[in-house]
PLY file of the C-alpha trace (Angstrom):
ply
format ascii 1.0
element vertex 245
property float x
property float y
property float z
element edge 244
property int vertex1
property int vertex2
end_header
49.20 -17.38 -18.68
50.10 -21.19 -18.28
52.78 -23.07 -21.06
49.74 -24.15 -23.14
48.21 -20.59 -23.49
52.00 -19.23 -25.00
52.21 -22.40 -26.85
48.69 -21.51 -28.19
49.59 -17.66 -28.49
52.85 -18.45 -30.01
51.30 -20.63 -32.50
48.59 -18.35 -34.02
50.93 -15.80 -34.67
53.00 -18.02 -36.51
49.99 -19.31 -38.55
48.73 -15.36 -39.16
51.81 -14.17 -40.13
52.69 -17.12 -42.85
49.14 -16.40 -44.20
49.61 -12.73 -44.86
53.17 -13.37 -45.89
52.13 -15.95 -48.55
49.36 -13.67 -49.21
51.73 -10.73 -50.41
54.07 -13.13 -52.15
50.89 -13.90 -54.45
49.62 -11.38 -55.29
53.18 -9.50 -56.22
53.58 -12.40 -58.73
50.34 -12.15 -60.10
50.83 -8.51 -60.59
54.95 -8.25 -61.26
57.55 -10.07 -62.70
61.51 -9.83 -63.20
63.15 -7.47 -61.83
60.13 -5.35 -60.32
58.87 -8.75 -58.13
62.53 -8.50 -56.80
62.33 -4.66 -56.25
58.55 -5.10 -54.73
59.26 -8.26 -52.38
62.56 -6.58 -50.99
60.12 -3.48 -50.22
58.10 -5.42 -48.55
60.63 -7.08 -46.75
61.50 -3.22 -45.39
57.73 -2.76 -44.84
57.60 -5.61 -42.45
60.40 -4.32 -40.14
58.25 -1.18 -39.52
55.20 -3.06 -38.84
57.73 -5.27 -36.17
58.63 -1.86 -34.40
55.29 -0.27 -34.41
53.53 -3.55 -32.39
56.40 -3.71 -30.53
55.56 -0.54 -29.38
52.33 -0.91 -28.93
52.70 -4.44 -26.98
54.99 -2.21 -24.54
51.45 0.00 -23.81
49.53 -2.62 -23.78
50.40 -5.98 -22.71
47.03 -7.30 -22.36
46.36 -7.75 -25.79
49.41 -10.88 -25.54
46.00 -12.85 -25.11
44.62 -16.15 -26.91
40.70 -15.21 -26.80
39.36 -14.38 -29.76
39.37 -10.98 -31.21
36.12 -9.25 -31.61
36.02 -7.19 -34.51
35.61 -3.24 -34.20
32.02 -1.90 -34.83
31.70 0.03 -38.12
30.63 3.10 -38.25
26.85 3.05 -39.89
27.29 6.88 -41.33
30.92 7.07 -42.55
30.26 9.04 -45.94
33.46 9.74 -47.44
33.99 10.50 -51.30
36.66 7.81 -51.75
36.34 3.61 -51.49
36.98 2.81 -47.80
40.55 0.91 -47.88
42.29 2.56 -50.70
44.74 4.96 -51.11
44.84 9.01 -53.12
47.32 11.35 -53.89
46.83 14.76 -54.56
50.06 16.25 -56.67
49.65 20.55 -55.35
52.58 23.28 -54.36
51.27 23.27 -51.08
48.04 20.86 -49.62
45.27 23.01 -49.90
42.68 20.98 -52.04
43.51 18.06 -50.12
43.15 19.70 -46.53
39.73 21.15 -48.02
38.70 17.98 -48.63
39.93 16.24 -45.56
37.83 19.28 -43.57
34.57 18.54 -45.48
34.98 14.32 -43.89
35.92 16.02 -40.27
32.79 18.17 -40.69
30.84 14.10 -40.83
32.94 13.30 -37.74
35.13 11.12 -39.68
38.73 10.78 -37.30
42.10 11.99 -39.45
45.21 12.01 -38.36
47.16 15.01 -39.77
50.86 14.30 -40.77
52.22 17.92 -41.36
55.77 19.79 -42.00
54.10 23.00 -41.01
52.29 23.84 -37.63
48.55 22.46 -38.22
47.21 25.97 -37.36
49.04 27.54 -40.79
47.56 25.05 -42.24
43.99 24.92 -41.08
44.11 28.83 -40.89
40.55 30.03 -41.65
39.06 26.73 -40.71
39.45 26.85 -36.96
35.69 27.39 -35.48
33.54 26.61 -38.40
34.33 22.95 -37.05
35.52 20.83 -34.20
38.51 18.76 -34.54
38.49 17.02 -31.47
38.16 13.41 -33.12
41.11 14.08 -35.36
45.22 13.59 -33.88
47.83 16.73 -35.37
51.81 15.22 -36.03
54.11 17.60 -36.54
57.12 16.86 -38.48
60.20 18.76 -36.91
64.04 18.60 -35.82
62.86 21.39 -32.77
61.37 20.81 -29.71
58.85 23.33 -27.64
54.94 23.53 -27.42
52.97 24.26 -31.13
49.87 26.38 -31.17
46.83 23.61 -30.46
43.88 23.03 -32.55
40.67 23.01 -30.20
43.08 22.58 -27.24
44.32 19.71 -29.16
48.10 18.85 -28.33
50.11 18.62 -31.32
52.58 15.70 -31.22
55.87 16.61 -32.53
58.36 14.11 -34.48
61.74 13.83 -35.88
61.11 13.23 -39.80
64.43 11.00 -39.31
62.32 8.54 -36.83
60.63 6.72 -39.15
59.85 4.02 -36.62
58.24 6.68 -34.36
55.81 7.96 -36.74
54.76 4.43 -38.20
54.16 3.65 -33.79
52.07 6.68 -34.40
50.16 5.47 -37.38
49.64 2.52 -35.98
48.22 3.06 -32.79
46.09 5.66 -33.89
44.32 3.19 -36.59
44.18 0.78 -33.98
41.68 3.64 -31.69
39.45 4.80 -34.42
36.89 3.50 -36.02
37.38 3.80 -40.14
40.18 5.95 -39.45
41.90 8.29 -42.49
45.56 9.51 -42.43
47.10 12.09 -44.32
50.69 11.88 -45.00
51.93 15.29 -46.09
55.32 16.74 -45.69
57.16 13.91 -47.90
60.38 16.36 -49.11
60.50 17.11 -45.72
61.00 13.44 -44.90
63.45 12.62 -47.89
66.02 15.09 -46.47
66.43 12.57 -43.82
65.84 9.46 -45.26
66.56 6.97 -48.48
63.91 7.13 -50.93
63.74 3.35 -50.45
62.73 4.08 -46.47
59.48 6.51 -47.29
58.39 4.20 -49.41
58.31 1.22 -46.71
56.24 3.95 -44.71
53.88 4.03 -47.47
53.40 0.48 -47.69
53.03 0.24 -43.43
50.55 2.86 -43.79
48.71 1.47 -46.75
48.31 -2.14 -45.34
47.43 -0.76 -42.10
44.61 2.10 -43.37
43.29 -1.54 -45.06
43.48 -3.63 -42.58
41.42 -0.75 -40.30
38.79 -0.15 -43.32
39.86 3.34 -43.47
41.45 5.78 -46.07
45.14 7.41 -47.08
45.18 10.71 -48.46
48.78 12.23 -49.59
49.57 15.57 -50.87
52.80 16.33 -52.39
54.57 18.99 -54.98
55.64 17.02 -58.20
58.03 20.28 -58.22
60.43 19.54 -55.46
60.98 15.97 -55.57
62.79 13.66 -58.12
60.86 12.33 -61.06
61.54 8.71 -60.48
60.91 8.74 -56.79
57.26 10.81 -57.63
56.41 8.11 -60.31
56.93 5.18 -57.94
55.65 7.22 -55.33
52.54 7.78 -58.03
52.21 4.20 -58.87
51.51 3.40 -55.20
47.86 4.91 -54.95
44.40 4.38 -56.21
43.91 7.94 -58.07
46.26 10.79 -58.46
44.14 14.00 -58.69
0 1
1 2
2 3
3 4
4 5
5 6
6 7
7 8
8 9
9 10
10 11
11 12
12 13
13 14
14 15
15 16
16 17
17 18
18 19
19 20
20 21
21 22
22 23
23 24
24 25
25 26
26 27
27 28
28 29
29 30
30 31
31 32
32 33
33 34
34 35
35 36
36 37
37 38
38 39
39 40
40 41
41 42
42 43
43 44
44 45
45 46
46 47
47 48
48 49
49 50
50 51
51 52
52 53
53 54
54 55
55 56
56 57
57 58
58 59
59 60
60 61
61 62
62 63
63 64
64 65
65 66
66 67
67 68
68 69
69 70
70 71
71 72
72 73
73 74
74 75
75 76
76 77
77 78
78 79
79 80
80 81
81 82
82 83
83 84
84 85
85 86
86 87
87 88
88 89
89 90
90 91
91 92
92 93
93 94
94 95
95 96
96 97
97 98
98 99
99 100
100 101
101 102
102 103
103 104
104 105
105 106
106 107
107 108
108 109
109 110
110 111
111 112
112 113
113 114
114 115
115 116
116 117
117 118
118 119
119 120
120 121
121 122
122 123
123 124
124 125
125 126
126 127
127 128
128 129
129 130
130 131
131 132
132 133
133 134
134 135
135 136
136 137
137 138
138 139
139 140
140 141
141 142
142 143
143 144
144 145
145 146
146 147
147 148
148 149
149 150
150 151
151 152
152 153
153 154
154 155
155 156
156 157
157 158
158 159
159 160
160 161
161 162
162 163
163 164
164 165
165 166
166 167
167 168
168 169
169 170
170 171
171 172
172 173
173 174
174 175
175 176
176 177
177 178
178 179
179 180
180 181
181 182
182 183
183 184
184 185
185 186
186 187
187 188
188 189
189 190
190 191
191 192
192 193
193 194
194 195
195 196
196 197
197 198
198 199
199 200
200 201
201 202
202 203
203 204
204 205
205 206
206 207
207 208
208 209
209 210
210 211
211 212
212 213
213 214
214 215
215 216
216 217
217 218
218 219
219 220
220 221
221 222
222 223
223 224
224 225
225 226
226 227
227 228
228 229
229 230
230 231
231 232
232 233
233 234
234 235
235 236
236 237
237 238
238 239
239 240
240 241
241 242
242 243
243 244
C-alpha cells in the first residue's frame, strides 16, 4: 500500500466514523433531553471504546481488510423466517431461559446462525434438544472464572470466557456477526456478568451488541430474572429493547 492508498484509507475512516458519530448525537437529541442526553451520550461514549477493542482485534486476524476497495455488501439470506423484525432487539424477563432458548431452537431448526452467550454449560441448557436438531451453524460462549474442556454440542467446541473480560466477549460478538449471514445473539447470564462489572459497563455491551446485530441485519434476544437483579438497573436494562415478553 503506497502513501496515497493510507492517505485514502485514513481518510474514509475519518469521514465514516464522523457520520455515525453525528448520526447518534441526533437522534439522542431527538429522543432525550437534560440530564438523560448526558447519561445516554456518555454511554455511548463507553460503547465506542468496546467497538475500538473488538476491530482492533479483529484487524490483528485479519489485516487484509486495511484495504481502500470498496466493500461489497454480504448476500442476504432469501429464507430467513424469524418471528421478530430483523435489526431489533427482545428481552424475555424468566427465572431461568427456557421460553427464550425454545424459541431460539425453533429459528436454529430454519438454519438461522445464533450465538449462545450462557452462565451454564450449553448442554444443561439445551438438555432434551440435542438430536432433534443440528447446531452446527450456531457458536456456544460460556461464561466462567474456570478453565478445562465443556461437554460439546454436535462436536461443537464451546468457547469459554471470563465474565470480567468484557472486551473479549464484545471481540467475540463481533467477529461472529461479521461471519454470518443475518446472524442472532443471545445474551444470557447478565447477574453473572454484574458480579464482575459496573452496571454502567453491561450496559455499553448492550449498546456494542445492539448497533452491531443492526448493522449485520440480524436479531438480539436476552433472557434475564427480574428477581435477582436491581430494579433500576432491570428498568434501564428494560428500556433498551424492542419488546419485553
Amino acid at each position: 500500500m503506497d502513501e496515497k492508498d493510507k492517505i485514502e484509507l485514513y481518510l474514509k475512516g475519518y469521514e465514516e466514523g464522523q457520520k455515525e458519530a453525528w448520526s447518534d448525537i441526533k437522534s439522542l437529541v431527538s429522543k432525550h433531553e437534560g440530564w438523560d442526553l448526558k447519561s445516554r451520550i456518555e454511554s455511548r461514549i463507553g460503547t465506542l471504546y468496546q467497538e475500538l477493542d473488538s476491530k482492533r482485534e479483529e484487524l490483528k486476524e485479519h489485516p487484509e481488510r486495511l484495504s481502500v476497495k470498496e466493500e461489497v455488501p454480504p448476500k442476504k439470506v432469501e429464507n430467513f423466517d424469524i418471528p421478530w423484525t430483523v435489526g431489533e432487539s427482545y428481552l424475555f424477563l424468566e427465572k431461568k431461559p427456557k421460553t427464550s432458548i425454545r424459541e431460539l431452537v425453533e429459528i436454529v431448526k430454519k438454519e438461522v446462525s445464533v450465538l449462545f452467550i450462557l452462565r451454564d454449560p450449553p448442554h444443561k441448557r439445551l438438555e432434551g434438544y440435542e438430536g432433534e436438531i443440528s447446531f452446527e451453524n450456531c457458536k456456544f460462549v460460556m461464561l466462567s472464572r474456570q478453565s478445562g474442556m465443556t461437554k460439546p454440542i454436535d462436536d461443537i467446541e464451546i468457547d469459554r470466557i471470563s465474565p470480567d473480560d468484557l472486551s473479549g466477549l464484545s471481540s467475540m460478538i463481533g467477529k461472529f456477526l461479521k461471519s454470518r449471514e443475518n446472524p442472532v445473539i443471545f445474551l444470557s447470564g447478565i447477574p453473572f456478568l454484574i458480579n464482575y462489572n459496573d452496571e454502567e459497563k453491561i450496559l455499553h455491551l448492550l449498546h456494542f451488541t445492539k448497533d452491531k446485530v443492526a448493522d449485520c441485519e440480524g436479531c438480539l434476544l436476552s433472557s434475564i430474572s427480574p428477581e435477582v437483579v436491581e430494579k433500576t438497573f432491570l428498568e434501564k436494562f428494560k428500556s433498551e429493547f424492542n419488546e419485553v415478553y
